[in-house]
Backbone and ligand atoms as CSV (ligand in chain L), in Angstrom:
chain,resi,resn,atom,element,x,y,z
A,1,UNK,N,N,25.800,250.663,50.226
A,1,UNK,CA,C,27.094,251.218,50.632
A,1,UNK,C,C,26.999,251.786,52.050
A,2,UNK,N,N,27.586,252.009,52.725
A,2,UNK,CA,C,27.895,252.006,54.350
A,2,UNK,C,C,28.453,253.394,54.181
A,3,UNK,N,N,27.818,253.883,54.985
A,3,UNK,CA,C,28.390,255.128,55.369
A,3,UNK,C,C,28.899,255.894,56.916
A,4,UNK,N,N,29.546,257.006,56.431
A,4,UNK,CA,C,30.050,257.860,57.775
A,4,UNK,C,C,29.216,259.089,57.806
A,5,UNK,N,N,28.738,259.144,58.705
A,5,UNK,CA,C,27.583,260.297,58.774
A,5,UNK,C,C,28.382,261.149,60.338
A,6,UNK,N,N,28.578,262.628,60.707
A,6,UNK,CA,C,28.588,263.897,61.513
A,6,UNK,C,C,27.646,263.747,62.304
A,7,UNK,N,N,27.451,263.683,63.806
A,7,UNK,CA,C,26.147,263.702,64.698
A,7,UNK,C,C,25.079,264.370,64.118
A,8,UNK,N,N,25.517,265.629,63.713
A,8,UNK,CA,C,24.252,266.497,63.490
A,8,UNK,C,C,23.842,266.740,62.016
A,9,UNK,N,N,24.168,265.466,61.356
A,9,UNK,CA,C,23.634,265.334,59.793
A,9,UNK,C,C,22.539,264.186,60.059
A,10,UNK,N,N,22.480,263.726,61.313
A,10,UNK,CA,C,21.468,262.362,61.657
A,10,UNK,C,C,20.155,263.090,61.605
A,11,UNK,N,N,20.239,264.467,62.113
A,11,UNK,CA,C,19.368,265.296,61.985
A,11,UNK,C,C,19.026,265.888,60.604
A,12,UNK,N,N,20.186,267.066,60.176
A,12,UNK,CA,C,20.035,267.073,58.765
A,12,UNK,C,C,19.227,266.678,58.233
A,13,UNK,N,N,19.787,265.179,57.783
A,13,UNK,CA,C,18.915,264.224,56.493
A,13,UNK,C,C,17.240,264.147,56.554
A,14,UNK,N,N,16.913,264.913,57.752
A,14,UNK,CA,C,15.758,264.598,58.069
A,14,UNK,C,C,14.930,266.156,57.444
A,15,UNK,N,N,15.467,266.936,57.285
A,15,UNK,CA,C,15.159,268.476,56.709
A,15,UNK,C,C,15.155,269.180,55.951
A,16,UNK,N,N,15.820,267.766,54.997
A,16,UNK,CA,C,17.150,268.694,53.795
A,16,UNK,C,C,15.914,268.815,52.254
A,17,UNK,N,N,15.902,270.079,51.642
A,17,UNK,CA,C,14.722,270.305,51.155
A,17,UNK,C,C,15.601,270.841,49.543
A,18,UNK,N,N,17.085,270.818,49.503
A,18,UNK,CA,C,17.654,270.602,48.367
A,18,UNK,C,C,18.514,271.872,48.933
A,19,UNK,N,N,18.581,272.831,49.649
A,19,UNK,CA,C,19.566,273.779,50.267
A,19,UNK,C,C,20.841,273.082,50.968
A,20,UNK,N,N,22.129,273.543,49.997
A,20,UNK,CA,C,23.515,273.591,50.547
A,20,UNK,C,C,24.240,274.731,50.262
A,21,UNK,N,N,25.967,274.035,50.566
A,21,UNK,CA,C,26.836,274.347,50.008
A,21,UNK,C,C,27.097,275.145,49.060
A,22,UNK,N,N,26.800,273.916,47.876
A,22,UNK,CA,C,27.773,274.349,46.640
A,22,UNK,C,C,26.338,273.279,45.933
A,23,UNK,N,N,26.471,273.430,44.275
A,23,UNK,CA,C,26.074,272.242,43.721
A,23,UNK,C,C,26.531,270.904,44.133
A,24,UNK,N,N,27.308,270.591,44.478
A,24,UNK,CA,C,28.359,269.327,44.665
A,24,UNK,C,C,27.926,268.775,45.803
A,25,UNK,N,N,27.463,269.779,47.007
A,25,UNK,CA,C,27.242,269.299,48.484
A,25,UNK,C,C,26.150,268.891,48.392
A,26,UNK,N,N,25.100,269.875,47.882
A,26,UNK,CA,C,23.917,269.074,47.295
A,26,UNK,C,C,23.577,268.063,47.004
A,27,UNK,N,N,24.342,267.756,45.939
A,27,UNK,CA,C,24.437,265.848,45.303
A,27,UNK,C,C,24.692,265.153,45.930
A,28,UNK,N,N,25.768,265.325,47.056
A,28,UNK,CA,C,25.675,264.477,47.342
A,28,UNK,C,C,25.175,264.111,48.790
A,29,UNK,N,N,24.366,265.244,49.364
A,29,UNK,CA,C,23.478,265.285,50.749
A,29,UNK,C,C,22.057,264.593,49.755
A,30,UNK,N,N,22.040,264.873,48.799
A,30,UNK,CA,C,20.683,264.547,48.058
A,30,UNK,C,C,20.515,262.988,48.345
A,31,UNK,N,N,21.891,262.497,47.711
A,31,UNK,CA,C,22.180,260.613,47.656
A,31,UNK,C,C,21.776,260.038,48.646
A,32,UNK,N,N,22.720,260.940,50.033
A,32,UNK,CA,C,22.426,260.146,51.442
A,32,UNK,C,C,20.857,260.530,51.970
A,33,UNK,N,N,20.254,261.399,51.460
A,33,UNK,CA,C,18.915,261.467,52.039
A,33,UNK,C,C,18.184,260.644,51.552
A,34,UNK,N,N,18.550,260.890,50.323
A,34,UNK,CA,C,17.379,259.450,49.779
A,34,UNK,C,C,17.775,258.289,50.010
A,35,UNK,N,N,18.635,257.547,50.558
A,35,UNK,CA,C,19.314,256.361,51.294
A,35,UNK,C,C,18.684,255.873,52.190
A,36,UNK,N,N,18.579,256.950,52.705
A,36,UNK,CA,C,18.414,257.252,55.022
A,36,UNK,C,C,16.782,257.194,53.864
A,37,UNK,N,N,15.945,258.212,53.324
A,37,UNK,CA,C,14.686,257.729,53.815
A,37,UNK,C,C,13.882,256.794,52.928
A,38,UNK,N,N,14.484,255.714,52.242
A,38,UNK,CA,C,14.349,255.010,51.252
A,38,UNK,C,C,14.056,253.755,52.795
A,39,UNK,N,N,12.946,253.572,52.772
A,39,UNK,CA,C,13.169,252.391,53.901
A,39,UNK,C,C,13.413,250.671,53.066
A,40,UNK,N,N,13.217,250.813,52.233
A,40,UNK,CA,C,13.648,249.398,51.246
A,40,UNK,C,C,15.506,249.405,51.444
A,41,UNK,N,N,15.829,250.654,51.607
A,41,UNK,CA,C,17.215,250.235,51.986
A,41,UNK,C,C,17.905,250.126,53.241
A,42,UNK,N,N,18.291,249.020,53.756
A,42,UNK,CA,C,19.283,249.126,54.736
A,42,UNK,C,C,20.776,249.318,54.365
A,43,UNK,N,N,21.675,250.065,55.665
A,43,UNK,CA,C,22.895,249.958,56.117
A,43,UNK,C,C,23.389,250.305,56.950
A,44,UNK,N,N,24.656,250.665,57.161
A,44,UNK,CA,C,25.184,250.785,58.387
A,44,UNK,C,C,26.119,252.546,58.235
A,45,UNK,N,N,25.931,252.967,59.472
A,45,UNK,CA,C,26.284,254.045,59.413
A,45,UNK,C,C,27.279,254.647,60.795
A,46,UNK,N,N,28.753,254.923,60.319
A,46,UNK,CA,C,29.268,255.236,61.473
A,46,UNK,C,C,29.396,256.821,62.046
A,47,UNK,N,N,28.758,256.980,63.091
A,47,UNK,CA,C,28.720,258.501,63.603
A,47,UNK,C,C,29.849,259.153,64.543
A,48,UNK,N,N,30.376,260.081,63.711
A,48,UNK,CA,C,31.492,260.774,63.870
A,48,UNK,C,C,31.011,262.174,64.628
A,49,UNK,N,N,32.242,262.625,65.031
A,49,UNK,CA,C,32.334,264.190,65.451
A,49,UNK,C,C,33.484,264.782,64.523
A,50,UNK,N,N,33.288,264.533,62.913
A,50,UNK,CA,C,34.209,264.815,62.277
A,50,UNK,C,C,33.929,264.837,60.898
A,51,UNK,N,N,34.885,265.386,59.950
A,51,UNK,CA,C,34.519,265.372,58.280
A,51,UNK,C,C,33.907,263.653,57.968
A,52,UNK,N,N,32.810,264.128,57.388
A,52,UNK,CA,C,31.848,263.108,57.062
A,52,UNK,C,C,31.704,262.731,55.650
A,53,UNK,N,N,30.581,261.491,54.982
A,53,UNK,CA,C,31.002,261.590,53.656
A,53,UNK,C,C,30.476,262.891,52.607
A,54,UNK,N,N,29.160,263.909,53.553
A,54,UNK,CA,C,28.939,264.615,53.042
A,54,UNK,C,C,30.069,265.834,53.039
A,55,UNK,N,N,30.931,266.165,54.209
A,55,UNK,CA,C,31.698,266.981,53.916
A,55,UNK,C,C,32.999,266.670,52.959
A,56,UNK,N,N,32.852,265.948,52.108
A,56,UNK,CA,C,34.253,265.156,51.102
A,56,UNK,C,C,33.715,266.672,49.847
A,57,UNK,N,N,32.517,266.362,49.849
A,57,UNK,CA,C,31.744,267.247,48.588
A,57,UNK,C,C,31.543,268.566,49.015
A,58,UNK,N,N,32.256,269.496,50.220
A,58,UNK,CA,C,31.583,270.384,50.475
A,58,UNK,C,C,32.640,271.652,50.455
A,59,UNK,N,N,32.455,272.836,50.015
A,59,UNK,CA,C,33.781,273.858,49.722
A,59,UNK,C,C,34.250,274.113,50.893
A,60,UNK,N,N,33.746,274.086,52.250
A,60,UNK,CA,C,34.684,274.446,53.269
A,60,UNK,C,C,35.065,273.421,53.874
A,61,UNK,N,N,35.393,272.367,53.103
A,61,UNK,CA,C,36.170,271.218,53.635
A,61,UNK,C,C,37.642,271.591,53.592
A,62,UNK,N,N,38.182,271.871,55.214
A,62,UNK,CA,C,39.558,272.319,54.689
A,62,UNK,C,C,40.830,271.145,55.036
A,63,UNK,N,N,40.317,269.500,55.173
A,63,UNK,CA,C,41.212,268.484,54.308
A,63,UNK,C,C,41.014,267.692,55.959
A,64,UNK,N,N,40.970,268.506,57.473
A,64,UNK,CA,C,40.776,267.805,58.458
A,64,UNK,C,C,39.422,268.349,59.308
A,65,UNK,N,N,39.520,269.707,58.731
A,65,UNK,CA,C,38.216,270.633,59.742
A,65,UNK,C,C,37.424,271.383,58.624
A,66,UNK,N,N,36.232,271.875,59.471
A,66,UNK,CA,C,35.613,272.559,58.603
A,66,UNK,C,C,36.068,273.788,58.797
A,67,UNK,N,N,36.234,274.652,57.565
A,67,UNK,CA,C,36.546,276.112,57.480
A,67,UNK,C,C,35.476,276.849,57.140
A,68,UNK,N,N,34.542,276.788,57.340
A,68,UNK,CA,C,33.609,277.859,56.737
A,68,UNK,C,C,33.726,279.051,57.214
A,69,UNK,N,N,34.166,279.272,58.350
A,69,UNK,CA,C,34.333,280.917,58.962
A,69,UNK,C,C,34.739,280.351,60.520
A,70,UNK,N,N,35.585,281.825,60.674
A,70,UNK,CA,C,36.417,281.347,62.259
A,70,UNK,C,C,35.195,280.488,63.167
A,71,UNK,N,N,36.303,279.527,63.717
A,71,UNK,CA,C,35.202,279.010,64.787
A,71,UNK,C,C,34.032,277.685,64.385
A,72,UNK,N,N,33.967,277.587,63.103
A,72,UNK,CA,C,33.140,276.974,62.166
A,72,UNK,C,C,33.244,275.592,62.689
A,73,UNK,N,N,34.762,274.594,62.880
A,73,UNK,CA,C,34.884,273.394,63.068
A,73,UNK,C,C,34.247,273.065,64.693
A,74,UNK,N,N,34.926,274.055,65.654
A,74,UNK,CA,C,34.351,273.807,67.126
A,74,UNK,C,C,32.829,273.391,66.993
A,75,UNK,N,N,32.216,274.573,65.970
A,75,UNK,CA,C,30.868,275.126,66.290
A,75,UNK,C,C,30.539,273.518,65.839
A,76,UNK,N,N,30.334,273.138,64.542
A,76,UNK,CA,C,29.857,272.205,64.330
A,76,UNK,C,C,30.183,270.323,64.978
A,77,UNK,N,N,31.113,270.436,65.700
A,77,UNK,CA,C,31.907,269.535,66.454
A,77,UNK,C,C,30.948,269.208,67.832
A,78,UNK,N,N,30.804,270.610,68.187
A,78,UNK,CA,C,29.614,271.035,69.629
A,78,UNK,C,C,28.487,270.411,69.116
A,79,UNK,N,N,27.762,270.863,67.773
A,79,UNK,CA,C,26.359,270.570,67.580
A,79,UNK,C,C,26.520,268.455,67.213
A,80,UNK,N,N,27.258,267.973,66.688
A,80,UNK,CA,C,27.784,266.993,66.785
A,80,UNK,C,C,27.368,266.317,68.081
A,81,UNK,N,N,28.282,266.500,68.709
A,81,UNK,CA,C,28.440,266.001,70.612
A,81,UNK,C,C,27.039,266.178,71.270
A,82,UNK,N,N,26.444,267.010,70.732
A,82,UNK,CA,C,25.012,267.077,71.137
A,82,UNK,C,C,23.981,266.025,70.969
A,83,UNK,N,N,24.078,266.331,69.512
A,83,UNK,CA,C,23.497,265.484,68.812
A,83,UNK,C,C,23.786,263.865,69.388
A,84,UNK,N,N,24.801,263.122,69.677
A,84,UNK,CA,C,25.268,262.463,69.919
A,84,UNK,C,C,24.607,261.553,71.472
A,85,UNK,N,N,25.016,262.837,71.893
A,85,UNK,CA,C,24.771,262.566,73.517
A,85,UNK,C,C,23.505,262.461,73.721
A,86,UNK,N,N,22.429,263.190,73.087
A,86,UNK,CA,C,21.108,263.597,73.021
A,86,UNK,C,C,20.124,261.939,72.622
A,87,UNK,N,N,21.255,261.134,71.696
A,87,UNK,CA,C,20.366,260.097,70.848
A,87,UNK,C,C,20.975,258.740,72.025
A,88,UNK,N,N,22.280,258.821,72.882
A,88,UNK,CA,C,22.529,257.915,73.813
A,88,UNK,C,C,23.846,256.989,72.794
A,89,UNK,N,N,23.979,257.790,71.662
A,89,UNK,CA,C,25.382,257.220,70.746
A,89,UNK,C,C,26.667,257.191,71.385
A,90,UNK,N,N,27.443,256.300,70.367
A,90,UNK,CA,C,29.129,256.570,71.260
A,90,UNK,C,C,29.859,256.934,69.666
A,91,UNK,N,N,30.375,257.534,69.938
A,91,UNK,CA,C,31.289,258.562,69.148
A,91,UNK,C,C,32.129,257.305,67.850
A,92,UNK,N,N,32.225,257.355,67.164
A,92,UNK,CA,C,33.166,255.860,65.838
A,92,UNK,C,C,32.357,254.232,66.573
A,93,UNK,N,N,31.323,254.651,66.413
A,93,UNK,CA,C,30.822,253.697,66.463
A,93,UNK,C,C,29.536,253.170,65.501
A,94,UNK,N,N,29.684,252.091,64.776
A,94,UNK,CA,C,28.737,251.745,63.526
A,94,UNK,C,C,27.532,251.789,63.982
A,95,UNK,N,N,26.102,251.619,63.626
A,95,UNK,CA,C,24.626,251.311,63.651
A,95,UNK,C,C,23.989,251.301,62.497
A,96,UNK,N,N,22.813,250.918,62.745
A,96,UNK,CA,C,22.285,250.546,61.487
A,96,UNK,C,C,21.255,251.725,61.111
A,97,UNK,N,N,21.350,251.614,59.673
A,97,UNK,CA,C,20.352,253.325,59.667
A,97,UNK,C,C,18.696,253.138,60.147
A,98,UNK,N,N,18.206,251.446,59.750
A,98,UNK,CA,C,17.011,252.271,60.447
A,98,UNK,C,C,16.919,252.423,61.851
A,99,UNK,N,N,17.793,251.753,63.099
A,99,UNK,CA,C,17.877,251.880,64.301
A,99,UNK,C,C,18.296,253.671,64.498
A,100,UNK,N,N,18.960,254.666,63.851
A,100,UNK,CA,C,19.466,255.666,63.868
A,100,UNK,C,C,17.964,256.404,63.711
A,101,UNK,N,N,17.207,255.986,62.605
A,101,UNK,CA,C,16.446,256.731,62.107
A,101,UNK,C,C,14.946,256.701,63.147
A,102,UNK,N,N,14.681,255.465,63.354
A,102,UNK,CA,C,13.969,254.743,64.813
A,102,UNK,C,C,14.144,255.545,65.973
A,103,UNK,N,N,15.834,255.835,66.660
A,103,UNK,CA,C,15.885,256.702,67.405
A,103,UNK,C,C,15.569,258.119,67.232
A,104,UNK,N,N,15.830,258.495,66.201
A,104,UNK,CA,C,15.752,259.849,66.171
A,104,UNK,C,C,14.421,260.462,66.319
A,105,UNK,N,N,13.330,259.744,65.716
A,105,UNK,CA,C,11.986,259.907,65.358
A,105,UNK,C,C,11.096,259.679,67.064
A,106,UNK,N,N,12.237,258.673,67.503
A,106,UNK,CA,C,11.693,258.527,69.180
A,106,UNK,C,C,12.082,259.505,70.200
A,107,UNK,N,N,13.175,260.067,70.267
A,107,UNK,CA,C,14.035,260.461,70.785
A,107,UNK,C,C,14.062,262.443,70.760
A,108,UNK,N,N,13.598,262.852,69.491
A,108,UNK,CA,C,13.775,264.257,69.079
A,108,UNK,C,C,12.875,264.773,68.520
A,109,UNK,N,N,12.492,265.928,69.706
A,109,UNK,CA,C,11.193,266.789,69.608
A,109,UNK,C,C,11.670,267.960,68.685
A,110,UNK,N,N,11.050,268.458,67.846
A,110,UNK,CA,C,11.419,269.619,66.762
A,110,UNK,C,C,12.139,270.786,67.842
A,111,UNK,N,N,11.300,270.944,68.838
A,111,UNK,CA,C,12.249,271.970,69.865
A,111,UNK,C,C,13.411,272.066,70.120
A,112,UNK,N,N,13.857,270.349,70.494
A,112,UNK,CA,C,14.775,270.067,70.724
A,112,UNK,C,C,16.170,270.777,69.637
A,113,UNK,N,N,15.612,271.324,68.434
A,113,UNK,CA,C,16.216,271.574,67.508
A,113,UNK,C,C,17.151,273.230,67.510
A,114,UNK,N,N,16.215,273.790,68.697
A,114,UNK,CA,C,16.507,275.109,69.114
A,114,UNK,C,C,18.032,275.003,69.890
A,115,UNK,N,N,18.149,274.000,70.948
A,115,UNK,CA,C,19.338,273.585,71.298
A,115,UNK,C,C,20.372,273.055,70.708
A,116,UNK,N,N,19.771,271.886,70.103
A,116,UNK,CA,C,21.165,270.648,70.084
A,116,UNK,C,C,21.901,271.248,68.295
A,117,UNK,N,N,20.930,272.575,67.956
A,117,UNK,CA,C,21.199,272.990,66.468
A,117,UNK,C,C,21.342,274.314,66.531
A,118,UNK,N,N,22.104,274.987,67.829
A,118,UNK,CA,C,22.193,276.385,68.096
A,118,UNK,C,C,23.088,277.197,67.521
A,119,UNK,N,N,22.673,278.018,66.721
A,119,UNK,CA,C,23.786,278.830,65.758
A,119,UNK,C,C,23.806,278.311,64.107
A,120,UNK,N,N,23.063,277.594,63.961
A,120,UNK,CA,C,23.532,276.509,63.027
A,120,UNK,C,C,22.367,277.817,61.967
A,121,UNK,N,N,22.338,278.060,60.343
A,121,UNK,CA,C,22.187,279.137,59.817
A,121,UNK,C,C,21.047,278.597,59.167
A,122,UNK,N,N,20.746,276.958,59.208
A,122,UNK,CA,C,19.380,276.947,58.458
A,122,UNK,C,C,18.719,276.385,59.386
A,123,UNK,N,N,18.562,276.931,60.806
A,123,UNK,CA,C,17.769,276.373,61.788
A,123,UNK,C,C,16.102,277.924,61.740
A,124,UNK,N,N,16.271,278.535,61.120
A,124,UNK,CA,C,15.914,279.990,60.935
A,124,UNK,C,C,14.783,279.221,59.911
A,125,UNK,N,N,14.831,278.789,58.928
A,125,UNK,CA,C,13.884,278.383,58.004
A,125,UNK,C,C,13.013,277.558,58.715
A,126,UNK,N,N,12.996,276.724,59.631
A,126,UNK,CA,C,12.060,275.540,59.617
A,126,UNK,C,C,11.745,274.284,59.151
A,127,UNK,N,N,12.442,274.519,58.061
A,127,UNK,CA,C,12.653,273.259,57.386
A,127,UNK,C,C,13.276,271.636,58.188
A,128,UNK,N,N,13.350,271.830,59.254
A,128,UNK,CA,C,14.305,271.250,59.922
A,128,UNK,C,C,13.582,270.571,60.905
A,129,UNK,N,N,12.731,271.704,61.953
A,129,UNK,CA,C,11.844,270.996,62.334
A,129,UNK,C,C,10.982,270.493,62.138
A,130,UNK,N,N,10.373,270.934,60.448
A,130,UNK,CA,C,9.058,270.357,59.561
A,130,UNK,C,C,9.407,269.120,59.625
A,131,UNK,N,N,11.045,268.853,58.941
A,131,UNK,CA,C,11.131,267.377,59.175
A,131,UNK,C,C,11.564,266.440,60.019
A,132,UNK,N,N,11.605,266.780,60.935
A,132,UNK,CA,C,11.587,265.851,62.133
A,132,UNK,C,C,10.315,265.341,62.486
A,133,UNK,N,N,9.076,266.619,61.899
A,133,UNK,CA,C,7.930,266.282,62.440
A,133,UNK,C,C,6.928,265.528,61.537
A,134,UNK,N,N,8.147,265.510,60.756
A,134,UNK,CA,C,7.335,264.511,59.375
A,134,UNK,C,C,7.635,262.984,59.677
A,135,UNK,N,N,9.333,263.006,59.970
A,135,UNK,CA,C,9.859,261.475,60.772
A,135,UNK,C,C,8.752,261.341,61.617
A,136,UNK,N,N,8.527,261.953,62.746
A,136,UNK,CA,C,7.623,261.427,63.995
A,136,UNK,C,C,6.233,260.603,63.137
A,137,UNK,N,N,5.417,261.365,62.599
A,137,UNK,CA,C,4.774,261.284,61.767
A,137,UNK,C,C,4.880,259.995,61.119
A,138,UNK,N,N,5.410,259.865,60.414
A,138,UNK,CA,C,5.666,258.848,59.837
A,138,UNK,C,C,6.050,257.367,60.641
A,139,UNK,N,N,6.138,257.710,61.991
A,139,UNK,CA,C,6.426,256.528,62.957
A,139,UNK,C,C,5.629,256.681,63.745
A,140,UNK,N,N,4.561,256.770,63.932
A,140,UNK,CA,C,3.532,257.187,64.808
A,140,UNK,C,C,3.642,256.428,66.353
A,141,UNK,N,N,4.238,255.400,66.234
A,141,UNK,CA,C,3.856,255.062,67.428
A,141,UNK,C,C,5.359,255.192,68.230
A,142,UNK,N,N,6.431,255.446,67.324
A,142,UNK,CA,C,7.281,255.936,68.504
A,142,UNK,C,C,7.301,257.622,68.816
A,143,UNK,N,N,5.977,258.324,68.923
A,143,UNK,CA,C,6.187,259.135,69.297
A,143,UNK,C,C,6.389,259.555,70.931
L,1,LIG,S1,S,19.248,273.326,61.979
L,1,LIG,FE1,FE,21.233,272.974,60.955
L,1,LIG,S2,S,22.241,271.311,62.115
L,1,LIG,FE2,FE,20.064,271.337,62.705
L,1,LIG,S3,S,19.105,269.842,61.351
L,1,LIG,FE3,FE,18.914,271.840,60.364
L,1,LIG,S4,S,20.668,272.053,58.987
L,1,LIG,FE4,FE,21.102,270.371,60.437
């Protein structure tokens, strides 16, 4: 199945250690992680600066933006555009997940995570950059 993935869930999927939302956001960030790092599977994935398929499942989905608290949609819109700009993407445009996943692992130093993921509330754990540095890792030679 083909999906719509948020700039800065390209990252995400790479960190996600079973912490969300709600139960619901969970399930279904759980699905797309194991998708993205299932390498027996391919597909295609279009990257947005906008409600994604993980935000369908998520309580501060408020139907066009995210509501989680004032400011919430900009904030995550910014880390988006970052994300975006950072990997050399164009905004509604399809790719394929392992080319996404290829870049990212080439492309994004765990540091990098201090910036392009600024403000963001589970950048504090680590979990985030553990797994980026597990992607690298795992691709050794596009480091
Ligand atoms: S710090 Fe936040 S935005 Fe960045 S990868 Fe982690 S959860 Fe995603």
């Amino acid at each position: 199945m083909d999906r719509i993935l948020r700039g800065h869930h390209l990252l995400c999927v790479h960190g996600f250690q079973g912490m969300g939302y709600s139960p619901e956001f969970v399930k279904e960030m759980d699905a797309i992680v194991k998708d993205i790092r299932n390498e027996e599977k391919e597909f295609q994935i279009k990257v947005v600066k906008d409600l994604d398929d993980t935000c369908q499942a998520c309580p501060h989905n408020g139907g066009t933006i995210c509501i989680a608290s004032e400011g919430s949609n900009d904030h995550v819109k910014a880390m988006d555009g970052r994300v975006i700009e950072h990997l050399g993407l164009i905004e509604n445009k399809t790719y394929s997940k392992s080319l996404l996943v290829e870049w990212t692992a080439r492309l994004i130093q765990p540091e990098d995570l201090d910036h392009l993921c600024k403000g963001c509330s589970w950048l504090q754990y680590g979990v985030c950059k553990e797994g980026i540095n597990k992607l690298k890792d795992s691709i050794p030679s596009k480091n």
